[in-house]
BANU-633110 format. One line per 8 residues: number of its first residue (from 1); for each residue x negated, y negated, z negated of C-alpha. Coordinates in steps of 0.001 Angstrom, whole numbers. Each point is the difference from the previous one (the first is absolute). Layout:
# BANU-633110
NUM = X:Y:Z | ...
//
This chain:
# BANU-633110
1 = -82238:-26902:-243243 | 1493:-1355:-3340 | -2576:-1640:-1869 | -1336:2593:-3500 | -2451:-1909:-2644 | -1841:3141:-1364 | -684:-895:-3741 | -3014:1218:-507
9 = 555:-206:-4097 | 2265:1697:-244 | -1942:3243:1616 | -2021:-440:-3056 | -3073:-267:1841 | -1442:-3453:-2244 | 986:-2116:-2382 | -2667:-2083:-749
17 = -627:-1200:3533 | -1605:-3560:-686 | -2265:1048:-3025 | -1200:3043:2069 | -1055:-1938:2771 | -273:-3421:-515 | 1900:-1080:2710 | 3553:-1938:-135
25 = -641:-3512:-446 | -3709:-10:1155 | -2888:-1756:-1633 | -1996:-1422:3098 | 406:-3610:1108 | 766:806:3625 | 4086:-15:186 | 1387:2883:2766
33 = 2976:-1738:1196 | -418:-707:3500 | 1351:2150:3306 | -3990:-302:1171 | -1035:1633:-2868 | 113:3583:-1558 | -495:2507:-2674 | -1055:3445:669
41 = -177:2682:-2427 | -2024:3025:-122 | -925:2687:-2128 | -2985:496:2001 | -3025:-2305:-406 | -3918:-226:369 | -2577:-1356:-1682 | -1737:-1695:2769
49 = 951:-1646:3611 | -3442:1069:1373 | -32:1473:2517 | -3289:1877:-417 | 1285:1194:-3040 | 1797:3653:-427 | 3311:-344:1452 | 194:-4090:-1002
57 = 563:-419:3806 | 3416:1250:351 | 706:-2618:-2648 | -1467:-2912:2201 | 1880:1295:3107 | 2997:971:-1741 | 242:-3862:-1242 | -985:-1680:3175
65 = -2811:-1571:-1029 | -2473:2124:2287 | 299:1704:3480 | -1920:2602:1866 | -1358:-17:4050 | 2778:2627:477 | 3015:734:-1859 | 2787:3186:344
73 = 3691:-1020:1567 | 2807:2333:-1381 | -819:2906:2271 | -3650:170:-2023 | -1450:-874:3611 | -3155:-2815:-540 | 246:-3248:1651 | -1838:-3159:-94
81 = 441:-2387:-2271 | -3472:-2483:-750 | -1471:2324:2602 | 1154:-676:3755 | -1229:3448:1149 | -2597:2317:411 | -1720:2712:1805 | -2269:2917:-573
89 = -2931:-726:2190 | -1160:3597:-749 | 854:2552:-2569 | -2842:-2027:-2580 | 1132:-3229:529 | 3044:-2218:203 | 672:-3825:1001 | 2558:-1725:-1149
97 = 1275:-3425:667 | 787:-2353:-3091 | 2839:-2579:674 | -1108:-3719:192 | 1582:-3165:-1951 | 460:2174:-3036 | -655:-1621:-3576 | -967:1162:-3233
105 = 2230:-1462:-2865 | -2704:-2418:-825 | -110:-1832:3313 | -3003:2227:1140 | 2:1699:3303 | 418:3462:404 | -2988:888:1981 | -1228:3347:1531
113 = -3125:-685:-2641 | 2364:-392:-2485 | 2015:3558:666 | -3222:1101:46 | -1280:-1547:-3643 | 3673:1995:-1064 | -100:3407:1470 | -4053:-538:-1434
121 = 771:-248:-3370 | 3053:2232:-121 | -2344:2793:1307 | -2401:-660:-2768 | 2300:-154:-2777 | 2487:2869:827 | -565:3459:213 | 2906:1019:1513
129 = -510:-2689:2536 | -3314:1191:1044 | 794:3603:305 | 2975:-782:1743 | -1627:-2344:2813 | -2865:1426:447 | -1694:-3331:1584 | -3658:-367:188
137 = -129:-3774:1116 | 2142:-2604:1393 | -1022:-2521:2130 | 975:-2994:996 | 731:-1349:3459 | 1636:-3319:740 | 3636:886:-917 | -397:3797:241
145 = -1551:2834:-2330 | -1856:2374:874 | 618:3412:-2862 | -3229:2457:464 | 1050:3078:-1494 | -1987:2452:-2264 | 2026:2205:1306 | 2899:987:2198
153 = 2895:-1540:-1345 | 3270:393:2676 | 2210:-1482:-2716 | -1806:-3283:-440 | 2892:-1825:607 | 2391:964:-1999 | -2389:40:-3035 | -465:-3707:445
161 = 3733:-93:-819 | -520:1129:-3514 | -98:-3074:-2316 | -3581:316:-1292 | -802:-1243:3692 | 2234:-3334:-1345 | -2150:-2982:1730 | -1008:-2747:-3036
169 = -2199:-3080:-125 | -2733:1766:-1370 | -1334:-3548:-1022 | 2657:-1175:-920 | 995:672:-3377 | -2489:1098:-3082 | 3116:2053:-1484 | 1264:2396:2647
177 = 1348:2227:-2368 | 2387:-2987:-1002 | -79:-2149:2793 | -1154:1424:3649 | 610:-2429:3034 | 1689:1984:2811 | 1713:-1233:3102 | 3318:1336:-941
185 = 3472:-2800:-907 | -466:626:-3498 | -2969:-1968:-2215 | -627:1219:-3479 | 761:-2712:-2878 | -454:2571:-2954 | -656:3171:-302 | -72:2001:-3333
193 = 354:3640:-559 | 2297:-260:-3231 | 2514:-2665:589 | 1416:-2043:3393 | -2154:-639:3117 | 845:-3223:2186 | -70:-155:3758 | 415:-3383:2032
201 = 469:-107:3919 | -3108:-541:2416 | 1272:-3276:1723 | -2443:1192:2507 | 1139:3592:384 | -1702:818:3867 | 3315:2063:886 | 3013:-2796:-522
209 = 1631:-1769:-2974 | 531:2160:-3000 | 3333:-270:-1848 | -593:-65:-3109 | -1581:-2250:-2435 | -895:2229:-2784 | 362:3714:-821 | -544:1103:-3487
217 = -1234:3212:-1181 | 1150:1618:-3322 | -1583:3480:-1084 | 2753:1933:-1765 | -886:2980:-1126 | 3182:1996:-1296 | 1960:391:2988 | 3379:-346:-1988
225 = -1357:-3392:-1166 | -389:-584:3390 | 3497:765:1346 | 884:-2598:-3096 | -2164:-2207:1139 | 2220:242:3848 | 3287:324:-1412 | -674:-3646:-1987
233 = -1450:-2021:2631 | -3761:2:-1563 | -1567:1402:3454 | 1458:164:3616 | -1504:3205:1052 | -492:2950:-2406 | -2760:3269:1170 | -229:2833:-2151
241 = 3125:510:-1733 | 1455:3362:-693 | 1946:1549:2727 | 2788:1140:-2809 | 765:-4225:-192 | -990:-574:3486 | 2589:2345:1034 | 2841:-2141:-2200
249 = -1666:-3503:682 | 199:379:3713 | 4410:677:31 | -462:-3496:-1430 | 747:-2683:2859 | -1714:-2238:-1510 | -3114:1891:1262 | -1301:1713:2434
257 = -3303:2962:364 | -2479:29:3174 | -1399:3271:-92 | -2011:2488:2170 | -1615:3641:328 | -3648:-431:-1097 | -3146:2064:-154 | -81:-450:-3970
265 = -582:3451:-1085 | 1024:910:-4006 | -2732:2706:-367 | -1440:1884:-2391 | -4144:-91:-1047 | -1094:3729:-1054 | -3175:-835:-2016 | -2235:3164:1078
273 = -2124:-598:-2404 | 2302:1356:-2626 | -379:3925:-389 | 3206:1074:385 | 603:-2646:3342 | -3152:1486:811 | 2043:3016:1055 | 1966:-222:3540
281 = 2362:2110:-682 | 911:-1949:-3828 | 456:-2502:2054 | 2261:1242:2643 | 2290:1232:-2557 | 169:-3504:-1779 | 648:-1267:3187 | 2947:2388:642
289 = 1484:-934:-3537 | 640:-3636:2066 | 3430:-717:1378 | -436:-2576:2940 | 3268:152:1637 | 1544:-709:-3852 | -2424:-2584:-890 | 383:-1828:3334
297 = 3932:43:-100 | 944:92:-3831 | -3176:-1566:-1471 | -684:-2448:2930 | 3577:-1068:533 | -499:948:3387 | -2466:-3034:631 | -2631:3537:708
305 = -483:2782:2713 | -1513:2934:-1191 | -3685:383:1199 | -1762:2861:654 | -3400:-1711:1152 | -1674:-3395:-348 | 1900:-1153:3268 | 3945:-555:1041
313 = 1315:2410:2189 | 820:-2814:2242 | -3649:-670:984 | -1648:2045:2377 | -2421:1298:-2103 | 2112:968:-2693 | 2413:1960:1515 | -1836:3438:445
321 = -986:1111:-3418 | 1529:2702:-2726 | 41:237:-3734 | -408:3055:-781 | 471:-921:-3768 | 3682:-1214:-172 | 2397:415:-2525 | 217:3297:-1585
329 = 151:-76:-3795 | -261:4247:-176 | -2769:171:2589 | -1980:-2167:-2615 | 620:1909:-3022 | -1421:2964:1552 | -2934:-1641:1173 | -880:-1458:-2988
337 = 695:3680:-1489 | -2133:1623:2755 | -3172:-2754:-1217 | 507:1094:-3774 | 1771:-2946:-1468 | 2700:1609:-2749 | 1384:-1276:-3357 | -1496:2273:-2220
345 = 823:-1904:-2940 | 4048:-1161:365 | -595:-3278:224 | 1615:-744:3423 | -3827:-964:1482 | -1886:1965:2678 | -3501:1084:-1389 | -2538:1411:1449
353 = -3371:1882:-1793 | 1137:-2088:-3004 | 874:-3023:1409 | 3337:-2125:399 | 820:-1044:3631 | 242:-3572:-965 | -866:-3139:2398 | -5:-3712:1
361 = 1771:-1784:2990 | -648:-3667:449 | 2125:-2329:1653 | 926:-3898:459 | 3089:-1970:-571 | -853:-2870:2528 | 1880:2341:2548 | 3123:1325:-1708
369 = 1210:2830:1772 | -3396:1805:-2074 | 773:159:-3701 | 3090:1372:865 | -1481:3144:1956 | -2516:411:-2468 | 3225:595:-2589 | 1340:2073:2415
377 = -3279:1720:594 | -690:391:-3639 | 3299:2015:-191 | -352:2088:2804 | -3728:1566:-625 | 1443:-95:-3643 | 2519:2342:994 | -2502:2772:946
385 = -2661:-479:-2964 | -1986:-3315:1120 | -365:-1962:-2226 | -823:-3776:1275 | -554:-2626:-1307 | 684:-4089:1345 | -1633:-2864:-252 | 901:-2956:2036
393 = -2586:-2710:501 | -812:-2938:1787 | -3685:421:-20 | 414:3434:2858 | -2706:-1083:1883 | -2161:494:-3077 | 838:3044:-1079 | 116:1746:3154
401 = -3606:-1923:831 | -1210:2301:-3570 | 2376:2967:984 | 1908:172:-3435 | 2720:1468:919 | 948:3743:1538 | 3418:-1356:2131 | 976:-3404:1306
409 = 2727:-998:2096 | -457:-3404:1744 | 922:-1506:3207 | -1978:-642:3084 | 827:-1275:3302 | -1264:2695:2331 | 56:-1249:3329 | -1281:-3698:-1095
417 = -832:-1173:3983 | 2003:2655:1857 | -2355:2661:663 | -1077:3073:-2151 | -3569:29:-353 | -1071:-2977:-2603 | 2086:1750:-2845 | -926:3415:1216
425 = -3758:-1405:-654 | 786:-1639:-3023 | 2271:3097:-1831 | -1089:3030:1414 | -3938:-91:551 | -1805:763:-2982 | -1109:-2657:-1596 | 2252:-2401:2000
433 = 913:-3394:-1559 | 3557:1635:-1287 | -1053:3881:-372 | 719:-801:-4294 | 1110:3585:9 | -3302:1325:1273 | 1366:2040:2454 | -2943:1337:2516
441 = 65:2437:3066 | -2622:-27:2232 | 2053:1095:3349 | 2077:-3535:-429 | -3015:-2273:-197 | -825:1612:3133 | 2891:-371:1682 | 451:-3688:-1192
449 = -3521:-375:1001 | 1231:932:3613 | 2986:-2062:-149 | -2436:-3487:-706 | -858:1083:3431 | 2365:583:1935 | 2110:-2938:2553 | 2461:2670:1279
457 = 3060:-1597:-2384 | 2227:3322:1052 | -2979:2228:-1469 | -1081:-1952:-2606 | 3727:303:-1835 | -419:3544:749 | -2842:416:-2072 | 1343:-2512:-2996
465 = 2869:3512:-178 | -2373:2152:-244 | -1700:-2066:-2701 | 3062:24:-1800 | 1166:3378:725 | -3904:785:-2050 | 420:-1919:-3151 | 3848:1330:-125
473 = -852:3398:178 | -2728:-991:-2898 | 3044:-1210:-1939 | -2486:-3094:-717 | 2242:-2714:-20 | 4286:-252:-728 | 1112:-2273:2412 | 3642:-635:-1872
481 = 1844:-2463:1874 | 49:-2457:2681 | 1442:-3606:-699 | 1813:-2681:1288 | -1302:-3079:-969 | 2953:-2379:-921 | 113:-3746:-1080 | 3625:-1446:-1493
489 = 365:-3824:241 | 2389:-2159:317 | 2325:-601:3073 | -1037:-3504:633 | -3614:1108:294 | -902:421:4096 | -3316:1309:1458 | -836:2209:-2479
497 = 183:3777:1279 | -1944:3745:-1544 | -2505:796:2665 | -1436:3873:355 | -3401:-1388:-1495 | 1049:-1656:-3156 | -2504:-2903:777 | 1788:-2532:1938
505 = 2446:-1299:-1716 | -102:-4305:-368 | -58:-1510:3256 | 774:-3870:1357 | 3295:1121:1076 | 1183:675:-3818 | 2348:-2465:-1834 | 2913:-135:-2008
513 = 3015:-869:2163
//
């Protein structure tokens, strides 16, 4: 293929690339030079590398500076990797087997006491991790552990996948939050939240030599910033720009993309506590104002299938389920006419007993396939007499926490440690760790409450679809779009390839050829 150089400039996308960002010629004393070292750029960053701390785990995994007992290979299956195996001694408790000769960062040995002091304090500290486990007590014996469980729990193992179950030196370090000891190739230097973070290899990585020296990590928040960033040699490795350049930047041979089907779901948040979202059938008719086979292909550049639920059709519990709220732009006008909404006044809104149909939707730029479907959103419901309103912000968490807002579209990855039920738990039981829309019916908590039970994998994915098949016939959530996640780099960067999870990403085969 004949070589193109895409000039980004000349798209008209930025022209003040180096005051915008402050990258270029860059102001750190460290110089980037070397084949053992590298620059990754992201538009996607966290505030903390603790693991006990929200989501900060996927951050620590994702960077190689922590590891988990088990981790997922590319068919989402678990396998060991600090663990050496396990088995359920009954359907309460499991053993499993912690690999020997294994060191922390800090020259400390990774124990079966010290997993333990880990998975301890992780349960503590995060919610989600607690509800999720469901572990009464661990115990310790010689190189084995021994989970007593406060329940049931037949998907303990892949749950210890998810990176809040990242093993750290729980002693080690007063700072976790900026500087947690793991076992993984990768050692923090620095770590800050606004400007780069510094990695250096473990010498003493337990799993072979790692490649590379250094690997620097640059939070860029515009994404066409970001594809500036690529095209002048400031960062390796680009995540998170827009699939519009991504889809130029990649004819270029002097790059390449690694890029796979994920469980990332592009949903939408219904906030039930709003009145007029209140109403199922308001919201089945916003939701049949939505476009997914557009979005996916026009908005998305194709880098998007169309979902219906929370899950791919290519998993086996996401195959079986039906929107019954899919396109159909008349259909919605005369439900919205059938509920009373009208514009009695000319002014191109809906209204209803006096009031404007008007709503806020919330999004983030950190991911930024959303502000552009909130645009395209904002058009669409504007089209029938919605009037909406956008605010983009980097403090979501927040505002969703307080439930100031009436839609939000954000992105979640669904199927996290390749089974159904965790975000099932999380999303769809009332008052579950990410219900932020409020959305409550009694017949699903009972049904997930018989799925926490149930070891029979072929009926447990049977009753995840019928979960589903519930909240989508409750119009509670849009589930928009499912994407690929994609990384551009370089062509002389090797060992670097998208995984399903979006969590392991820096590993000690990386380098720079």
């Amino acid at each position: 293929m004949k070589k193109r150089k895409i000039n980004i400039m000349a798209l008209g996308i930025l022209t003040c690339f180096l005051i915008l960002t402050g990258c270029g010629k860059s102001n750190d004393d460290t110089v980037w030079k070397s084949k053992e070292e590298l620059v990754f750029g992201t538009t996607i960053s966290t505030k903390s590398l603790d693991p006990a701390q929200g989501y900060s785990g996927w951050f620590t995994v994702r960077y190689g500076v922590a590891e988990t007992l088990f981790k997922l290979d590319d068919a989402m299956e678990p396998i060991p990797w600090l663990a050496q195996g396990y088995e359920a001694l009954n359907t309460t408790t499991w053993r499993i087997e912690i690999k020997e000769n294994i060191y922390f960062q800090n020259g400390v040995e990774m124990t079966a006491k010290k997993v333990k002091e880990s998975l301890d304090r992780v349960i503590e500290l995060n919610s989600r991790a607690k509800s999720t486990l469901k572990i009464k007590n661990i115990e310790v014996d010689g190189k084995y552990l021994i989970f007593n469980m406060e329940e049931e729990n037949p998907t303990l193992i892949n749950d210890l996948c998810d990176p809040f179950a990242a093993i750290i030196d729980v002693n080690g370090t007063e700072t976790p939050d900026s500087n947690p000891v793991g076992t993984g190739p990768f050692i923090v230097e620095k770590f800050t939240t606004i400007s780069s973070s510094y990695l250096t290899r473990n010498n003493n990585y337990w799993d072979g030599d790692v490649k590379l020296s250094n690997l620097k990590i640059i939070p860029i928040s515009d994404s066409d910033t970001l594809a500036m960033a690529l095209q002048s040699g400031e960062i390796d490795i680009a995540q998170g720009i827009s699939t519009s350049l991504m889809a130029l930047l990649k004819e270029n041979d002097d790059y390449k993309l690694s890029s796979i089907d994920t469980s990332r779901a592009i949903l939408m948040y219904f906030n039930e506590n709003n009145s007029n979202l209140n109403n199922k059938n308001v919201r089945k008719a916003i939701n049949m104002l939505i476009n997914k086979e557009e979005y996916a292909k026009v908005l998305l550049n194709g880098n998007a299938t169309a979902a219906v639920g929370p899950f791919p059709k290519n998993t086996t519990y996401g195959s079986n389920v039906t929107d019954n709220s899919s396109y159909n732009k008349e259909e919605a006008i005369r439900i919205f006419t059938k509920e009373g909404y009208s514009d009695t006044n000319g002014d191109g809104i809906l209204d209803k007993d006096g009031e404007n149909l008007t709503l806020k939707l919330i999004t983030y730029s950190a991911r930024a396939e959303l502000p552009t479907i909130a645009q395209a959103l904002q058009a669409d419901l504007k089209e029938v007499g919605i009037e909406v309103s956008i605010e983009i912000s980097e403090n979501i968490s927040d505002i969703l926490s307080k439930g100031s807002f009436d839609l939000c579209l954000y992105s979640n990855v669904t199927s996290s440690t390749g089974e159904p039920l965790s975000y099932l738990n999380n999303a769809m039981r009332s008052n579950g760790e990410l219900n932020y829309g409020n959305y409550s019916n009694m017949e699903v908590d009972m049904l997930l409450d018989k799925m926490q039970l149930e070891f029979d994998i072929e009926e447990r994915n049977n009753l995840a679809e019928e979960i589903v098949q519930k909240v989508l016939d409750d119009d509670g959530y849009n589930f928009i779009a499912h994407l690929k996640v994609s990384f551009l780099m370089k062509n002389n960067v090797v060992g670097f390839k998208a995984h399903p999870t979006d969590y392991y990403q820096f590993n000690k085969d990386t380098y720079i050829q």
